[in-house]
N, C-alpha and C positions, 0 to 999 in steps of 0.2 A: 355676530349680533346676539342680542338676548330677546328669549322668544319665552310662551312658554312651552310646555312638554310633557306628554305622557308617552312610556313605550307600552302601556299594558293596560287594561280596563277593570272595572272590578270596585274601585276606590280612588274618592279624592285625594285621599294619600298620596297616588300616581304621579300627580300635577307637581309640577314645580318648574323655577326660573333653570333655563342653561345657556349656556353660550352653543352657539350652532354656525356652521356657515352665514355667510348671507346667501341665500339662495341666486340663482342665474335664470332669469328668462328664458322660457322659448321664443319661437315666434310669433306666435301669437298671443305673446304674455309680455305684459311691462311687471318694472320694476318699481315699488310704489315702496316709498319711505312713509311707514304709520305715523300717525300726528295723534290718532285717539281711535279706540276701538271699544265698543262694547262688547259686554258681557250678557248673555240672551241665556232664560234658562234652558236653553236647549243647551248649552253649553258645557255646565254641569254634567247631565244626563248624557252627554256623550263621554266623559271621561268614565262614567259610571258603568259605561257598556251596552246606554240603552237605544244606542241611534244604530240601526244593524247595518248600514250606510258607511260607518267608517272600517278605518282600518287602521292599523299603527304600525309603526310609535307614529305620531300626529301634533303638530301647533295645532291648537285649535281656535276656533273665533270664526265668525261670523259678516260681521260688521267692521266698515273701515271707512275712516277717512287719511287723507297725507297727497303728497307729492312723487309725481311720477319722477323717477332721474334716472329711470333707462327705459330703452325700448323704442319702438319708433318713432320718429323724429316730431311727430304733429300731438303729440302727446306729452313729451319730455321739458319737465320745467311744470307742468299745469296742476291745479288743484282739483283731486278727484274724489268719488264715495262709493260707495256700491253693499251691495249684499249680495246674498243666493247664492245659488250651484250646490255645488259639496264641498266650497270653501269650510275649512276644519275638519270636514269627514273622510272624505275620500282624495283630497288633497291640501296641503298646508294650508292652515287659514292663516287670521290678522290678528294675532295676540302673540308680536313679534313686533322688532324695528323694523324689520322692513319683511313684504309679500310678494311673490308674481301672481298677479292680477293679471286672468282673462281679459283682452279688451273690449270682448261683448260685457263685460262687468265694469266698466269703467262707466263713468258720469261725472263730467266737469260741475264740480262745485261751486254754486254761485258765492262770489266775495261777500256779501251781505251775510253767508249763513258761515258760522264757525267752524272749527275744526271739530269741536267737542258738539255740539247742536246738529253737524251733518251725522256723525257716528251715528249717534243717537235718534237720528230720527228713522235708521235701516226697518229692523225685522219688524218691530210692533205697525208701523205704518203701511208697508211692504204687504204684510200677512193679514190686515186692516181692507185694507184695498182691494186686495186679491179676492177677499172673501165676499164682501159685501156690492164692487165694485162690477168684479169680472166674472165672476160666478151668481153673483145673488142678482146682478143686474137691477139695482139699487133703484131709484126714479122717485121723482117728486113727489111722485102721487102716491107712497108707501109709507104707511107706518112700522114703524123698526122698534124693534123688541130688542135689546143687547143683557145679555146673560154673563154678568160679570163685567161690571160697565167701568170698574172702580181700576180694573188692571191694565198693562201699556197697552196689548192690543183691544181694549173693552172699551179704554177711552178713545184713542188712535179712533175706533169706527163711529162712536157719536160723534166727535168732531169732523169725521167724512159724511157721516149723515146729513149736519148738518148743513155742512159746504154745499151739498147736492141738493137741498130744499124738502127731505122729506117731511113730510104731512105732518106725522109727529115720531118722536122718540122716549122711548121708555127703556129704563134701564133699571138692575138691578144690583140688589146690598145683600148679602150672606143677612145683617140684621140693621136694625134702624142707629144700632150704635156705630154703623158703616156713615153715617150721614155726613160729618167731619170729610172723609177723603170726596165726595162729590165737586167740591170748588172748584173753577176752572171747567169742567166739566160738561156742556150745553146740553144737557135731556130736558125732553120738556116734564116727565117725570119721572118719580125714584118709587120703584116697589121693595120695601124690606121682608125678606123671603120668611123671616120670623114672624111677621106680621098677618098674617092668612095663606090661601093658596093662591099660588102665582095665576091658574086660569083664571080665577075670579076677578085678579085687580087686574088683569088683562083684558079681560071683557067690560067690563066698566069703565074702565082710559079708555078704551075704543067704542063705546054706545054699543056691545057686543058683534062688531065688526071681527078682532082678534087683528093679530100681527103679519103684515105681507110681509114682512122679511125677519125674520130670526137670525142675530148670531149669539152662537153658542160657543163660549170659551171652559165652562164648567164642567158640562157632560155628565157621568150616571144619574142618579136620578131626577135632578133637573130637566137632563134632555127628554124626560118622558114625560114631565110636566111642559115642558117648552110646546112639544108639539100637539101641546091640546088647547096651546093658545094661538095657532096657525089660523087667517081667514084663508075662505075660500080657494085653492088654488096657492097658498102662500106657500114659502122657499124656507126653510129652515136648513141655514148652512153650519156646517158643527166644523171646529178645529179641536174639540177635547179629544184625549184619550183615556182618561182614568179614572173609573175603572172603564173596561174594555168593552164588557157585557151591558148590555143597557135595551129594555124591554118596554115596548109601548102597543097599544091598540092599531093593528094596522086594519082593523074594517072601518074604525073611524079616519085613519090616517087616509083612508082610497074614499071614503067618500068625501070627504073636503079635497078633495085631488091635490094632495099635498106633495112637495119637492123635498127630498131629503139629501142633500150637497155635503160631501165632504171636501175642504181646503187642505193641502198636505205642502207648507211653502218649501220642503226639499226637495217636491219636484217641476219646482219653476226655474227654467234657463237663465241663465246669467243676463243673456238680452231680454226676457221676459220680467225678471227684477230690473235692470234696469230702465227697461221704459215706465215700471210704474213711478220709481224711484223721479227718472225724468218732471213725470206731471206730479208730484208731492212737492220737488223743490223749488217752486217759484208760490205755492202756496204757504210755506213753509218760511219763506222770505216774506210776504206780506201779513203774516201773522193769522193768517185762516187757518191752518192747521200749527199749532204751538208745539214745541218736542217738551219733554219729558223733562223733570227735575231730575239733574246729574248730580254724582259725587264724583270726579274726578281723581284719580286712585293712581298711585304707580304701580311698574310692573310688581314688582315685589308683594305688593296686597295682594297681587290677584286672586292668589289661592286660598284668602278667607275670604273675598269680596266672592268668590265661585259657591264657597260655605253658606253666606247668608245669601245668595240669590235660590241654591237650593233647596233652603229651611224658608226661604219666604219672607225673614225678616230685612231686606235689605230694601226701603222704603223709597228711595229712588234709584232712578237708573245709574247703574255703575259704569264706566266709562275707563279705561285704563287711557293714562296720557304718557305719550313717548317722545313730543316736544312741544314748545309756545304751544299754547291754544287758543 
C-alpha cells in the first residue's frame, strides 16, 4: 500500500509517499480501507518532532474515514470515522490506504454524511466539544467568549454554542480586516482585537457581566487579556500552547473565583473520541453543525498540503482522497 512516512523527526523533508505493507490487525483492531483522511496541524508538528508522544519511523494522520474489510465479523463491510488515541504518534495513523483501527475508535458513518465531510468533521469538532462541552460544561445560560473564532476549532465551538442555546456568543478577529472570513459563522458578535482592548468590548456585549465560558485557541498574551474578561466564577478553557509562558493577575483571578481548564485532545481514549464523535454525527447530518470547506488532495500532495497547513496559508481543510468520495 502507499501511506505516508517519516523515519526520523527534525524536518518536513522527512515526509514523503512509500509503498509499505498493508498492515494486519490485531484483535482488537479492524482493518479499515481509507476513503479520505485529514491533515490537522498537529500533523505537521509531529513530523517536526514536536509531539513528544510519538515515535518512529511513523504513518502519520489523525482522522479517518473508509471501510472496514477485516476484522470481526459485525463490522466487516460497514462505513466507519474516528479520531484520537495516538493514531500517527505512537502507533500508525490514516494517511495511508489502508489502517488498523482500534474498535473502541470505530463509529458507523451515517450514509447521508460523506466520505470527505465525515474525515473532516474529526479533530476541530472533537477538540470543540471536548473543550466547551465536557470540560467547560457549556449551558444555556452562558455567554461564551471564543478567542479565535475565525479557525476549524474557533468555528467548530460557536456552532456547538450555538446548538446548545447559549445566551450569547462573542468571538474574536486578530483585526476588523478578519471580518470576510466570519460568514457561515453564528456569533452574535465580532470583537477586532485591533480595535481596542478586548476587556472592554467584553464588558460592554455583557452590560459588564464578562464571559462564563472562555475558549481560547490563541494563548500568550491574549490568554492574559481573556482572563480579565471572565464573570464571576467563569471557566476559561485554554487549548493554546505558544508561546508557553503566559502571565496574569492571579489576586484578581481568585477573587472572581475563576476556573482555569486546560483541553489536551491526545489524551482522550479512542472510546472517549468516539462517543463524542457518536453525538456530532447526526448533528452533522442535519446541518446543525456544518464541516469545514475541503480541498480534496491526493496522496502525493500531501507533503506541500502538510507545508501550507504549517505556514497557515492553506485556507481550507485539506483532506487527502484515497477512493470515490
Amino acid at each position: 500500500m502507499q501511506a505516508l512516512y517519516f523515519e526520523a523527526t527534525g524536518s518536513l523533508a522527512q515526509l514523503g509517499v512509500r509503498e509499505l505493507p498493508r498492515p494486519v490487525p490485531a484483535a482488537d483492531e479492524a482493518l479499515v480501507r481509507i476513503h479520505a483522511a485529514a491533515i490537522n496541524p498537529s500533523d505537521p508538528k509531529n513530523v517536526l518532532g514536536k509531539m513528544p508522544e510519538t515515535t518512529v519511523p511513523r504513518i502519520p494522520g489523525r482522522d479517518f474515514s473508509g471501510v472496514v474489510v477485516d476484522g470481526p465479523a459485525q463490522w466487516r463491510g460497514r462505513e466507519v470515522f474516528g479520531s484520537g488515541g495516538d493514531l500517527g504518534f505512537a502507533r500508525h495513523g490514516t494517511h495511508a490506504e489502508y489502517a488498523a483501527i482500534p474498535l473502541d475508535a470505530l463509529v458507523e458513518k451515517p450514509p447521508a454524511l460523506g466520505f470527505t465531510a465525515a474525515a473532516a468533521l474529526g479533530l476541530g469538532y472533537v477538540t470543540a466539544w471536548s473543550a466547551l462541552v465536557v470540560a467547560g460544561q457549556l449551558s444555556a445560560a452562558d455567554a461564551v467568549l471564543v478567542v479565535g473564532a475565525t479557525g476549524a476549532v474557533g468555528s467548530a465551538a460557536v456552532k456547538i454554542a450555538r446548538h446548545v442555546g447559549a445566551r450569547r456568543i462573542l468571538g474574536t478577529l486578530r483585526s476588523s480586516a478578519e471580518r470576510a472570513r466570519t460568514a457561515g459563522i453564528p456569533a452574535d458578535d465580532w470583537i477586532a482585537l485591533d480595535q481596542g482592548p478586548l476587556p472592554q468590548a467584553v464588558s460592554e456585549l455583557t452590560r459588564g457581566r464578562g464571559a462564563d465560558l472562555i475558549l481560547d485557541v490563541v494563548g500568550g498574551e491574549t490568554a492574559a487579556l481573556a482572563n480579565q474578561c471572565l464573570a464571576h466564577r467563569g471557566r476559561h478553557v485554554v487549548i493554546a500552547s505558544s508561546p508557553a509562558d503566559v502571565t496574569f493577575n492571579l489576586v484578581d483571578f481568585y477573587h472572581r473565583e475563576a476556573r482555569l481548564i486546560g483541553v489536551d485532545t491526545l489524551k482522550l481514549s479512542f472510546s472517549e473520541s468516539a462517543a463524542i464523535l457518536r453525538a456530532l454525527a447526526p448533528l452533522a447530518v442535519q446541518g446543525v453543525l456544518t464541516t469545514p470547506d475541503t480541498d480534496l488532495i491526493a496522496l502525493g500532495d500531501a507533503p506541500r498540503a502538510y507545508q501550507a497547513v504549517l505556514a497557515g496559508t492553506a485556507r481550507t481543510k485539506q483532506v487527502i482522497g484515497f477512493a470515490a468520495s
